[in-house]
KEZAPA-444379 format. One line per field, with one value per atom (N, C-alpha, C): residue number from 1; x, y, z; atom name; chain; residue in one letter. Coordinates in pm, 1 decimal, always signed. Layout:
<sites>
vexkol <- (NUM  ...)
x <- (X  ...)
y <- (Y  ...)
z <- (Z  ...)
tifi <- (CA  ...)
domi <- (A  ...)
tipa <- (a  ...)
</sites>
This chain:
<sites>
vexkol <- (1  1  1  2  2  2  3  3  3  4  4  4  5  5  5  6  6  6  7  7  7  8  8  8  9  9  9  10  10  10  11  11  11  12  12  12  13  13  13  14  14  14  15  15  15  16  16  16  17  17  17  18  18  18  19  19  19  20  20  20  21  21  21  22  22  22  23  23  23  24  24  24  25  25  25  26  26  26  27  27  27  28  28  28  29  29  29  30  30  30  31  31  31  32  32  32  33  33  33  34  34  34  35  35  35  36  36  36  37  37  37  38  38  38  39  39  39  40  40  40  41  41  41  42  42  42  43  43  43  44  44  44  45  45  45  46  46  46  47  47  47  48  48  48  49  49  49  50  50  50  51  51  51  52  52  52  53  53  53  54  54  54  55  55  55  56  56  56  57  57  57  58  58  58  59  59  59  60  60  60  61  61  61  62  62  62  63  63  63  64  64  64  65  65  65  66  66  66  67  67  67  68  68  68  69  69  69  70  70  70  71  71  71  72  72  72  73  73  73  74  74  74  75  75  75  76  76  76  77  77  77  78  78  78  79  79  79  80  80  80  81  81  81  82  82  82  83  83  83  84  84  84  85  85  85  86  86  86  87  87  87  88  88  88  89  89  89  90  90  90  91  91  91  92  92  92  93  93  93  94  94  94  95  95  95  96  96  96  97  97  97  98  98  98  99  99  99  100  100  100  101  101  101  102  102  102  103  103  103  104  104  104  105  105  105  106  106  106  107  107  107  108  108  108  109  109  109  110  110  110  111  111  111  112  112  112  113  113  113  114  114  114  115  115  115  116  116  116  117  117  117  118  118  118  119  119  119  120  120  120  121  121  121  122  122  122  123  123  123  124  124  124  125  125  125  126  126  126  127  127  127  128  128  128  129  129  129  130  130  130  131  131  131  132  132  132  133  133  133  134  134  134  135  135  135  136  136  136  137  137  137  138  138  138  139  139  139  140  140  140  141  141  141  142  142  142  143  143  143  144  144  144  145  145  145  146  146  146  147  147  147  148  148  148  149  149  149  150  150  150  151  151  151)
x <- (-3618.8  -3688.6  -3687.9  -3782.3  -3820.4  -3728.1  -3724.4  -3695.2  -3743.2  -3871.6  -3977.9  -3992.9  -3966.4  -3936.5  -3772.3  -3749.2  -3583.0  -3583.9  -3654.0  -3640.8  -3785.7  -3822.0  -3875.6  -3857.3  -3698.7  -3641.4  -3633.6  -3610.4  -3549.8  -3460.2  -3362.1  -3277.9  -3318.8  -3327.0  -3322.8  -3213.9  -3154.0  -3044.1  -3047.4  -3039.2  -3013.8  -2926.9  -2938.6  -2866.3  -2803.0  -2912.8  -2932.5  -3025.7  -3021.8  -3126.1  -3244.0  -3364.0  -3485.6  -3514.3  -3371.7  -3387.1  -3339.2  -3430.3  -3357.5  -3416.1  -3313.0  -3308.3  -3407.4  -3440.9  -3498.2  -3448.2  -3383.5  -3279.2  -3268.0  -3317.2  -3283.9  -3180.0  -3196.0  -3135.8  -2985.6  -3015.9  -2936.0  -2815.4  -2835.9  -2773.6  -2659.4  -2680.6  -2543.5  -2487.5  -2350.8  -2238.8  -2234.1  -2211.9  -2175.4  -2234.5  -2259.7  -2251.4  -2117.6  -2036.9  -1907.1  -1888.3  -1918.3  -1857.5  -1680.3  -1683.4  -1503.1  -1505.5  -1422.6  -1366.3  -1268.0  -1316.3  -1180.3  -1228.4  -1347.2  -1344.3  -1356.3  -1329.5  -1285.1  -1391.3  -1429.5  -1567.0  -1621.8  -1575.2  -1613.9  -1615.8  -1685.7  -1634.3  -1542.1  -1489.0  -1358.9  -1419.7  -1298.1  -1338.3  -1345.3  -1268.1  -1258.1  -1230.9  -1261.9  -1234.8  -1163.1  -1176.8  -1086.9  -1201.7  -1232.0  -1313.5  -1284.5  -1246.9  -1225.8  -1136.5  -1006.7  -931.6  -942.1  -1057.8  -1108.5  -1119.6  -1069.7  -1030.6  -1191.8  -1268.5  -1434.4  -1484.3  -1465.7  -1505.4  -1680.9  -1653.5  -1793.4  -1831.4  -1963.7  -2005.9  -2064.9  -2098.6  -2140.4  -2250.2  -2392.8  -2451.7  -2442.4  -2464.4  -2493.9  -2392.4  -2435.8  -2325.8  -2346.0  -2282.8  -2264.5  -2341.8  -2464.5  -2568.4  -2695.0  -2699.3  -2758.6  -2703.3  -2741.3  -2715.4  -2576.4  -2494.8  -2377.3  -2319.4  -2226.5  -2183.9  -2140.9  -2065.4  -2006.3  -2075.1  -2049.3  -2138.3  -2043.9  -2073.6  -1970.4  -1945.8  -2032.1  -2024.1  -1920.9  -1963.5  -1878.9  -1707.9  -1784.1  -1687.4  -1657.6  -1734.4  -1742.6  -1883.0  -1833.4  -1925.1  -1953.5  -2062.9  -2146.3  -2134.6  -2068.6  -2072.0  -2137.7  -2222.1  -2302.1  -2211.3  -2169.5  -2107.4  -2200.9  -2189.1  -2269.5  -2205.7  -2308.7  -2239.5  -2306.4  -2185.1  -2222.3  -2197.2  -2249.6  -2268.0  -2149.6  -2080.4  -1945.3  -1941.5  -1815.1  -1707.2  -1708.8  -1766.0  -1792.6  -1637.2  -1622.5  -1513.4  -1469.4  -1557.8  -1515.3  -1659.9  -1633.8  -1734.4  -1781.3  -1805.4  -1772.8  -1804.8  -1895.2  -1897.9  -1969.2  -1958.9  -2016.9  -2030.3  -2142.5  -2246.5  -2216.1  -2212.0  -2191.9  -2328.7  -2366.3  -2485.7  -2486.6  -2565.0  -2611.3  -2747.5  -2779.3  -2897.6  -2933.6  -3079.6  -3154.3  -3255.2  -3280.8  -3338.6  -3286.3  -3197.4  -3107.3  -3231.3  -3231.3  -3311.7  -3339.0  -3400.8  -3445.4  -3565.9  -3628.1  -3806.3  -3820.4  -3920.6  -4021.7  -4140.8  -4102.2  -4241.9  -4347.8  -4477.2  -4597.7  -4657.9  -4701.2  -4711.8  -4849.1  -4966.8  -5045.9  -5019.7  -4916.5  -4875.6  -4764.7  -4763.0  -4700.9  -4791.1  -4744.2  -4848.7  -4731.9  -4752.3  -4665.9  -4690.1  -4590.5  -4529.9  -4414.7  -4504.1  -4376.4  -4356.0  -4430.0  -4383.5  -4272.2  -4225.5  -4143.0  -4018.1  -3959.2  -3861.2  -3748.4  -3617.1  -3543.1  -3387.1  -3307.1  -3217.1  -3132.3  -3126.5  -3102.8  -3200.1  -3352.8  -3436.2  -3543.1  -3541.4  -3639.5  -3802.7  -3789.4  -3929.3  -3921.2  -4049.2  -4073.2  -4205.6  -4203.7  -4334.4  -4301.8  -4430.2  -4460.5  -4522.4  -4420.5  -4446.7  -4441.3  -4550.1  -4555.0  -4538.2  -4589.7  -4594.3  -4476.6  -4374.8  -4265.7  -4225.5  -4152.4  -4113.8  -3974.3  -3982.8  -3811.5  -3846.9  -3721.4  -3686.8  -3623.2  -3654.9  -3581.1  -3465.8  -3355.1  -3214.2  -3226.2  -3111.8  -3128.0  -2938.7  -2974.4  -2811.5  -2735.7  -2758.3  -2629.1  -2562.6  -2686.3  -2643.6  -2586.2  -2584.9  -2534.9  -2358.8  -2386.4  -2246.3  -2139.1  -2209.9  -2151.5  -2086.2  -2144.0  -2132.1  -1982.5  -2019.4  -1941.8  -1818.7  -1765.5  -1644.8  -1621.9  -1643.9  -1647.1  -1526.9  -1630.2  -1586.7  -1435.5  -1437.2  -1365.8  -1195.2  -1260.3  -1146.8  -1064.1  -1161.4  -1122.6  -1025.8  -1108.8  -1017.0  -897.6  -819.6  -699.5  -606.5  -702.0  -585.4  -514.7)
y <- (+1927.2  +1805.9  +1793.4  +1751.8  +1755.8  +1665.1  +1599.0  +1498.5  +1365.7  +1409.0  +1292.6  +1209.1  +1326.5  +1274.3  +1238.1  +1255.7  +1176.2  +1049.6  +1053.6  +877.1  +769.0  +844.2  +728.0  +751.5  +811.7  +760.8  +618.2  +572.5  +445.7  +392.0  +324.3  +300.0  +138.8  +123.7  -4.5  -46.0  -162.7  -237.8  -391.5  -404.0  -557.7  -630.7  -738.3  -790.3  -930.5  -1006.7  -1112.2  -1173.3  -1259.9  -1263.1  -1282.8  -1219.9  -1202.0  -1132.6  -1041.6  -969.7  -887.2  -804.2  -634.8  -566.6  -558.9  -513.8  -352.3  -327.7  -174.1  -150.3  -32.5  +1.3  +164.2  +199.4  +330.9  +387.9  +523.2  +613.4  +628.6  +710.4  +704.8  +638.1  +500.7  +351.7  +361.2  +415.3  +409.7  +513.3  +489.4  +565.7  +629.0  +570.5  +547.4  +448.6  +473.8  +384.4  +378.0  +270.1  +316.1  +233.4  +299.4  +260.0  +195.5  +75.4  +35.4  +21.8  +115.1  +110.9  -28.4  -91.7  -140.1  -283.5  -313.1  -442.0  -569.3  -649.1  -786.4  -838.7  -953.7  -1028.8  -1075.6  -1053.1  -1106.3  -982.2  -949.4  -843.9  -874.4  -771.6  -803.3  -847.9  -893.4  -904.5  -786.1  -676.3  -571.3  -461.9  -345.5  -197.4  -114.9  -9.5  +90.2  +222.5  +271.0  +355.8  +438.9  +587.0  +733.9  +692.1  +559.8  +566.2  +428.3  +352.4  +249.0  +125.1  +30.7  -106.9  -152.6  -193.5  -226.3  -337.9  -463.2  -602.7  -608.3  -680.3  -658.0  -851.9  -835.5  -956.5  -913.9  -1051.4  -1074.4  -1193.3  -1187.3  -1286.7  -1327.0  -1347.6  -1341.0  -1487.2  -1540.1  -1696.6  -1661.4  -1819.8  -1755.6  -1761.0  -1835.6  -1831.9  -1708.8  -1636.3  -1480.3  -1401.4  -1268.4  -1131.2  -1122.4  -1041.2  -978.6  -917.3  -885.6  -801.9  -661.6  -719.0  -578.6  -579.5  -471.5  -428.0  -454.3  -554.7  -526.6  -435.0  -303.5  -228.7  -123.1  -110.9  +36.7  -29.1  -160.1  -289.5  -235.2  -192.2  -113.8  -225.8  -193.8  -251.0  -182.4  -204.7  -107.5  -183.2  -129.8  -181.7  -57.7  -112.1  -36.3  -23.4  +54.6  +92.8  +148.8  +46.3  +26.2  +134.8  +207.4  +250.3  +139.8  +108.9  -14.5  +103.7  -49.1  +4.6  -25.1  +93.0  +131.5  -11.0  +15.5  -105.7  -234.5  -222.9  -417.2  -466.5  -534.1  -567.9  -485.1  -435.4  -335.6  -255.9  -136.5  +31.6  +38.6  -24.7  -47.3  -158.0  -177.6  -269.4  -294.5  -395.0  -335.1  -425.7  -443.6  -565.7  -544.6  -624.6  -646.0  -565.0  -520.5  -497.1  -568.6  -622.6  -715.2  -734.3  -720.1  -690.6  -552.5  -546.8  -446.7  -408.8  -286.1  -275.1  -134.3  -97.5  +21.3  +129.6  +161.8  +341.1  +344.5  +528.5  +589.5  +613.2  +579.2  +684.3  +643.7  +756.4  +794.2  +664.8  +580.7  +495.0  +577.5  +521.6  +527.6  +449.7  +422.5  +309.7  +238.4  +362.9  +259.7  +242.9  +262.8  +173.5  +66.5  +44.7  -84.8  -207.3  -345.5  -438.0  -566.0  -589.0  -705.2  -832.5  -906.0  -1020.4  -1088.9  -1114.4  -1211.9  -1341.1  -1413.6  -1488.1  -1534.2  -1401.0  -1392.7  -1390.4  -1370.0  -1324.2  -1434.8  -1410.2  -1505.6  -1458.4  -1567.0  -1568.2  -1382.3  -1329.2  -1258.0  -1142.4  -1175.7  -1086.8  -1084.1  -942.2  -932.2  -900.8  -872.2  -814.4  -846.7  -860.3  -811.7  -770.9  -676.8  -592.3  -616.4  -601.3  -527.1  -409.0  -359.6  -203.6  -184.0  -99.5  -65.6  -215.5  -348.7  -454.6  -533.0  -447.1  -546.9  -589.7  -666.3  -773.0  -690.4  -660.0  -563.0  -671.1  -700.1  -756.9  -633.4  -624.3  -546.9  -651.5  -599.7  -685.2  -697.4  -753.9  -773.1  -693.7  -555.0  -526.6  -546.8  -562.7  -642.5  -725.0  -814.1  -962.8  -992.6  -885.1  -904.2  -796.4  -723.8  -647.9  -777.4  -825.8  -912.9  -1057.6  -1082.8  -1170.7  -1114.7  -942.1  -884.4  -897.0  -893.3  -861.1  -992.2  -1102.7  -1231.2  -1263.0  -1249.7  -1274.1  -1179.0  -1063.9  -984.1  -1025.4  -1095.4  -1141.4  -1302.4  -1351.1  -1487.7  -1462.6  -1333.3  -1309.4  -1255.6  -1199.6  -1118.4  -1246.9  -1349.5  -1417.9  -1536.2)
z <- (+10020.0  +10055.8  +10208.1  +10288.0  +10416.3  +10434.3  +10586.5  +10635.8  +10643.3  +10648.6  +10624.1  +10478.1  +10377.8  +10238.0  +10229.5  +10285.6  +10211.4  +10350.8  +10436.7  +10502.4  +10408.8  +10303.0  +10219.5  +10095.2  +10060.4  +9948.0  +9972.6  +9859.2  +9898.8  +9745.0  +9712.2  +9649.8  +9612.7  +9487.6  +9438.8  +9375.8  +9476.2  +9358.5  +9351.7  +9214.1  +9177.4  +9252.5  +9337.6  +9402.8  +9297.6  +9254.3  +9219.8  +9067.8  +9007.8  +8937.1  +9000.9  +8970.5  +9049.3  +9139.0  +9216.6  +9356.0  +9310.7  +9355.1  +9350.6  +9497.8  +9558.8  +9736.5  +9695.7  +9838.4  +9871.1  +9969.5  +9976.4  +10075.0  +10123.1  +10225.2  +10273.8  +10181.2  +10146.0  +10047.4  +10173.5  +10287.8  +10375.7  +10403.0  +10407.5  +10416.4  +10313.8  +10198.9  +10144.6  +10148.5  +10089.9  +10037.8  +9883.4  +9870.6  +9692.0  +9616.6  +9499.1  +9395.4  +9312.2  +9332.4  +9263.1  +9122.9  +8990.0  +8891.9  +8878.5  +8827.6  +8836.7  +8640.5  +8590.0  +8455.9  +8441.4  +8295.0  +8273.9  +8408.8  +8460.9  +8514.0  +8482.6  +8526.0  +8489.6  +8476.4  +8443.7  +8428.0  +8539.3  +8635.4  +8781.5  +8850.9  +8979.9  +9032.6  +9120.8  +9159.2  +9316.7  +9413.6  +9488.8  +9663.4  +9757.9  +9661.2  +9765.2  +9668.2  +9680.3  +9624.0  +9722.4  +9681.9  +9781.8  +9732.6  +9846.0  +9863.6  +9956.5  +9927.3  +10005.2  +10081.2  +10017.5  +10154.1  +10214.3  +10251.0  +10313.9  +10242.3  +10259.9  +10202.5  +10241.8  +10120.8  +10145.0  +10117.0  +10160.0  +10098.1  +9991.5  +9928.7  +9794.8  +9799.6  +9839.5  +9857.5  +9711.9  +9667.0  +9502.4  +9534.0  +9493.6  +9468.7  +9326.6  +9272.7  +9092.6  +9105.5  +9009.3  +8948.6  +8778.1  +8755.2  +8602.1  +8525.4  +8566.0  +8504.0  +8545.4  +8606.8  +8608.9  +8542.0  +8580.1  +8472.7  +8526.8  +8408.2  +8412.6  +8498.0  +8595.3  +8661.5  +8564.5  +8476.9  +8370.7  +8242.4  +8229.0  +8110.4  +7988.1  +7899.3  +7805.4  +7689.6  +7689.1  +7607.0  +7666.1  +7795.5  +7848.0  +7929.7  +7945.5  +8007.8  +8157.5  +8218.6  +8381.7  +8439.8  +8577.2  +8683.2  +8746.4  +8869.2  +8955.9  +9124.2  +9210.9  +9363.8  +9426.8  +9497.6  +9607.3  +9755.5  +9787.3  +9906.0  +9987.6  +10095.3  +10233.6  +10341.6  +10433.3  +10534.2  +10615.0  +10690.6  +10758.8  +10934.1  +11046.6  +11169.7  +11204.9  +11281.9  +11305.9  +11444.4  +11437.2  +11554.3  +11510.9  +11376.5  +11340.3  +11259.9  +11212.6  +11152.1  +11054.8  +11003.3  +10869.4  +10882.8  +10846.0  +10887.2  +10709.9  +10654.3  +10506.2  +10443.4  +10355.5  +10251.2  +10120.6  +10045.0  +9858.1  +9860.2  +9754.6  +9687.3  +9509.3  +9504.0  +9323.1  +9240.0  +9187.1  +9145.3  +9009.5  +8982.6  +8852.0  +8787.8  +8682.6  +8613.7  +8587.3  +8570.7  +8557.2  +8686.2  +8702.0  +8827.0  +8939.3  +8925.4  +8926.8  +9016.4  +9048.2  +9066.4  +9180.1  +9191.7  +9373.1  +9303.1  +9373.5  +9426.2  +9538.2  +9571.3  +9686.0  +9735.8  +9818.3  +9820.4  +9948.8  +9852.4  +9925.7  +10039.9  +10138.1  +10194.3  +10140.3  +10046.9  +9983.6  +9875.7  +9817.9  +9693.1  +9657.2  +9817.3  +9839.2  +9897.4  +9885.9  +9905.9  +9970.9  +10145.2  +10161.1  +10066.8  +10081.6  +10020.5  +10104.6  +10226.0  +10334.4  +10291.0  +10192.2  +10116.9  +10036.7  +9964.7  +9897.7  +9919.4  +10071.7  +10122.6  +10088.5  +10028.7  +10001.0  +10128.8  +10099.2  +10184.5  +10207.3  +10343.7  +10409.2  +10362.0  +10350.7  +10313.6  +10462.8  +10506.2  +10619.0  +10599.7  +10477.4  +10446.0  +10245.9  +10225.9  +10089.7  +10048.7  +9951.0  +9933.6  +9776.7  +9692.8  +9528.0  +9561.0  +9484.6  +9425.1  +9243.5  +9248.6  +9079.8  +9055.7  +9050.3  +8942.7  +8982.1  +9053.7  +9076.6  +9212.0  +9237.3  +9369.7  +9408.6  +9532.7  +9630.1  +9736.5  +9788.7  +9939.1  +10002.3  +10109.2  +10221.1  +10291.1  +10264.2  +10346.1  +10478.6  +10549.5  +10669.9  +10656.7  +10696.4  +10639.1  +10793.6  +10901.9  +10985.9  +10930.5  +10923.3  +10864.1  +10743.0  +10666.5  +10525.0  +10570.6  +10601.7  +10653.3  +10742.0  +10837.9  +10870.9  +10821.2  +10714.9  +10581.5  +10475.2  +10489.3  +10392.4  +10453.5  +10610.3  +10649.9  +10726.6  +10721.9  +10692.1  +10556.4  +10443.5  +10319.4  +10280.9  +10355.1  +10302.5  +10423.9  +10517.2  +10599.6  +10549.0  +10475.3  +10378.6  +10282.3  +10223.8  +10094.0  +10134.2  +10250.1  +10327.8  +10374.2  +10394.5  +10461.8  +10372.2)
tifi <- (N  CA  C  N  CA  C  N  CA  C  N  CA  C  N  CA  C  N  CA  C  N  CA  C  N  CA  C  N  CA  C  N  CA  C  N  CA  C  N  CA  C  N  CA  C  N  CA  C  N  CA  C  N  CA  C  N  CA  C  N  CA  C  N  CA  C  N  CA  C  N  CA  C  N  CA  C  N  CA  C  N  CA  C  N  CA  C  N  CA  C  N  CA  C  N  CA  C  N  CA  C  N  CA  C  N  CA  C  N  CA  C  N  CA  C  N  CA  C  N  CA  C  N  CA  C  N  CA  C  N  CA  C  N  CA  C  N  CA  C  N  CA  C  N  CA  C  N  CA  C  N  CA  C  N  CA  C  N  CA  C  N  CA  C  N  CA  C  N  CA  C  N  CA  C  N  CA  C  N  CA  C  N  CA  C  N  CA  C  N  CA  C  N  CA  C  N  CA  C  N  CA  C  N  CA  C  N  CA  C  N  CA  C  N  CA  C  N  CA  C  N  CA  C  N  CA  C  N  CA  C  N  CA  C  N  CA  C  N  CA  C  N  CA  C  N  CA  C  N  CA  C  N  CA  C  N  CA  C  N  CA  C  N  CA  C  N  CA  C  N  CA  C  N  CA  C  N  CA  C  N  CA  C  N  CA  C  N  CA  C  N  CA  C  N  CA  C  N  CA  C  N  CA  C  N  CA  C  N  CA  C  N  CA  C  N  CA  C  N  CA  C  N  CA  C  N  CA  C  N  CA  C  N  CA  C  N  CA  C  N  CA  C  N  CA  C  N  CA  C  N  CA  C  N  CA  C  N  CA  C  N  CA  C  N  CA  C  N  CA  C  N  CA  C  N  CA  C  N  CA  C  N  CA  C  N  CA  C  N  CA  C  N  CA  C  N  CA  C  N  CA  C  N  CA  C  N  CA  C  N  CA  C  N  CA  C  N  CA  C  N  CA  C  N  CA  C  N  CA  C  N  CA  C  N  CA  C  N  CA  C  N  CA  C  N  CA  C  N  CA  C  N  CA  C  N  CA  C  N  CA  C  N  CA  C  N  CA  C  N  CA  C  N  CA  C  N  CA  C  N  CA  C  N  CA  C  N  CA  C  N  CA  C  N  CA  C  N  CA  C  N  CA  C  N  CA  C  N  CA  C  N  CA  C  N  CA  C  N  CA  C  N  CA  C  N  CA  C)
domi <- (A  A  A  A  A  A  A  A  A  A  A  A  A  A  A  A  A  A  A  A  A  A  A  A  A  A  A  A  A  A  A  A  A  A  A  A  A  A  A  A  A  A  A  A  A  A  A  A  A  A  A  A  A  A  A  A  A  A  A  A  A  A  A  A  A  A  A  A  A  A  A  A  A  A  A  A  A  A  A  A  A  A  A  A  A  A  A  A  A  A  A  A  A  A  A  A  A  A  A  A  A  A  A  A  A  A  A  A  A  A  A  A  A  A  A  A  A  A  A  A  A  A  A  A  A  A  A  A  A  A  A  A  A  A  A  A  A  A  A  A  A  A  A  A  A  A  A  A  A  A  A  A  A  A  A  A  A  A  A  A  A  A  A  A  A  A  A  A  A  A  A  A  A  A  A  A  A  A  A  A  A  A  A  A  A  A  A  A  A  A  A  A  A  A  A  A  A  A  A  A  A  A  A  A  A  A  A  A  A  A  A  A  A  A  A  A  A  A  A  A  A  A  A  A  A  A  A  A  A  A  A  A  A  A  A  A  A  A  A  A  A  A  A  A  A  A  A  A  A  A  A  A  A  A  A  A  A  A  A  A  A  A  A  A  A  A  A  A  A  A  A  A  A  A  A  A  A  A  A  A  A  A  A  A  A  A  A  A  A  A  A  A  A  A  A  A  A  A  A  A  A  A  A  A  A  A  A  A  A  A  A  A  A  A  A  A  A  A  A  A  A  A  A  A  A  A  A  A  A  A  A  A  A  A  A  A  A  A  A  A  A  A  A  A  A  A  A  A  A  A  A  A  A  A  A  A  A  A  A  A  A  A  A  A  A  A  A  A  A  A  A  A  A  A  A  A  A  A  A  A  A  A  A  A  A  A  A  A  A  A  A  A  A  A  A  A  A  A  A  A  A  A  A  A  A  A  A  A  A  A  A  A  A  A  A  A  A  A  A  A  A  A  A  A  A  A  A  A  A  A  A  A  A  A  A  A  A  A  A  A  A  A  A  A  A  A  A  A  A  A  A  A  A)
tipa <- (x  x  x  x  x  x  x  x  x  x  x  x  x  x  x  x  x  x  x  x  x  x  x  x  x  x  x  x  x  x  x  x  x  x  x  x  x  x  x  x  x  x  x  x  x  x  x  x  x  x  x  x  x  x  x  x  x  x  x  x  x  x  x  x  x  x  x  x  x  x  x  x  x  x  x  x  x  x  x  x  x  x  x  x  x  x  x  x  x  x  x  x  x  x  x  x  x  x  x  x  x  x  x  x  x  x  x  x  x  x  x  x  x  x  x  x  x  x  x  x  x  x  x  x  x  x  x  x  x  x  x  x  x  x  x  x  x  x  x  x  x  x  x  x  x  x  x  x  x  x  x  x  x  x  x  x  x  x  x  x  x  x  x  x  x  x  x  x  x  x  x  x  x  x  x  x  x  x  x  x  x  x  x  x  x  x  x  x  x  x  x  x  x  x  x  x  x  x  x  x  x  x  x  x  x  x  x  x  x  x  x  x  x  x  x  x  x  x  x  x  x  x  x  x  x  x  x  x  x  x  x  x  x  x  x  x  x  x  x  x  x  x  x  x  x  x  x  x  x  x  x  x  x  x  x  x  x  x  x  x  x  x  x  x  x  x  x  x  x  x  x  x  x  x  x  x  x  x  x  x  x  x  x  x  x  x  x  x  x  x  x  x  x  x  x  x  x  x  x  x  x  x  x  x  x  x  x  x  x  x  x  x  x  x  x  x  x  x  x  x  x  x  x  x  x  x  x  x  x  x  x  x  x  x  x  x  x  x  x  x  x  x  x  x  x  x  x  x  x  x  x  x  x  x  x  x  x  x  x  x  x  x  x  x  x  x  x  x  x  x  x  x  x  x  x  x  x  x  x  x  x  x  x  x  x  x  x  x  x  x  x  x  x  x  x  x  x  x  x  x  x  x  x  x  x  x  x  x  x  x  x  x  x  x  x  x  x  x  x  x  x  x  x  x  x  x  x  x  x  x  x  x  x  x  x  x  x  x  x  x  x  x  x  x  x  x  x  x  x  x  x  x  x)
</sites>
């Protein structure tokens, strides 16, 4: 795969009910499955070593964080921009909405309308609604939250 094709992968994950982010393939780390998780997700995982704060949108009235069949959850591990409070951070993933493809730029269609809180952009693709994050601002949120939960 060229270069040019893997900077328009792009990664879809459920953030929220109704949001499912589009996110540079690049941008992450991992998707880390947690066995055996609790009905909530954590404040923090441990990843390759690195203590990683996990911001969670979802309440209790949206989709599930865990699955109760396999009873596991899904955190997206961020490479975040180095020297900030934490080089590191994870988002709860919840719902349906999961996957990578290749976008087109004509088979995408803005929707600056749509943009909900820490969303910089939003487009429909294929029938459905992605926000583009504002990932400083959400990294910076993450090691925030993840400095609340430490102290």
């Amino acid at each position: 795969m060229s270069e040019e094709q893997q900077r328009r992968m792009c990664v879809f994950l459920p953030a929220r009910e109704g949001q499912v982010w589009a996110v540079p393939q690049n941008c992450l780390g991992e998707i880390v499955t947690l066995q055996d998780a609790e009905t909530a997700p954590p404040p923090a995982v441990t990843w390759r070593g690195q203590r990683v704060p996990v911001i969670d949108f979802g309440g209790p009235d949206g989709p599930r964080w865990r699955d109760e069949k396999t009873v596991s959850g899904l955190i997206a591990v961020f490479l975040g921009i180095r020297e900030q409070a934490c080089d590191y951070w994870g988002l709860a993933l919840r719902g349906p909405g999961l996957g990578v493809r290749r976008l087109e730029d004509a088979a995408c269609s803005d929707r600056p309308e749509a943009c909900g809180e820490y969303a910089l952009a939003a487009f429909e693709f294929e029938g459905r609604l992605y926000q583009v994050p504002d990932l400083p601002a959400l990294q910076a949120f993450a090691c925030e939250v993840g400095r609340a939960a430490t102290a």
